[in-house]
C-alpha angles and dihedrals in degrees: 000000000000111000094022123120121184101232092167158005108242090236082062085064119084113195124269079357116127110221099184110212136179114243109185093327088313107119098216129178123228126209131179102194137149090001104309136078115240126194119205133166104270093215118094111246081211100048125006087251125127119271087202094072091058132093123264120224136161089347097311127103122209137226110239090207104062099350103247112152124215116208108242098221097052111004110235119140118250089212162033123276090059118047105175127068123253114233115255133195141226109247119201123195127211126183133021138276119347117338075049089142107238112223135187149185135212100167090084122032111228 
């Protein structure tokens, strides 16, 4: 598993609730939301402002500052202000249930 940092345990995630975490200096944002766990930079690719304070919906997470949303699968924006895509990570989940260990990688971007 070479990469892969455990940053969480699945029962830590709330849904459509951003929990922000350091993954070897990198801020990411993690998000458990319609079934599956996403990892994105946590840094707005508009304002140097955290993703993680942001609202989640239909698989986007907002920026709280100007309102642009990023998809969580790929990154791009969905909106001006911000024109450039924000990185995100593969996540990998091993275990069951609650105490599943929650891993991922920013040394490749997913």
């Amino acid at each position: 598993m070479s990469g892969y940092v455990k940053v969480a345990s699945l029962g830590e995630l709330e849904d459509d609730t951003p929990k922000r975490v350091d993954v070897d200096g990198t801020p990411v944002s993690l998000v458990r939301t319609e079934g599956e766990v996403f990892a994105i930079n946590d840094i707005c690719s508009h304002a140097n402002v955290s993703l993680s304070e942001g609202e989640v919906e239909d698989c986007a997470i907002e920026c709280w500052l100007h309102g642009s949303s990023f998809d969580l699968r790929t990154g791009k924006p969905s909106g001006l202000p911000a024109t450039r895509p924000v990185p995100v990570y593969p996540v990998k989940i091993e275990g069951d249930g609650p105490d599943a260990a929650v891993l991922v990688s920013v040394t490749q971007e997913s």
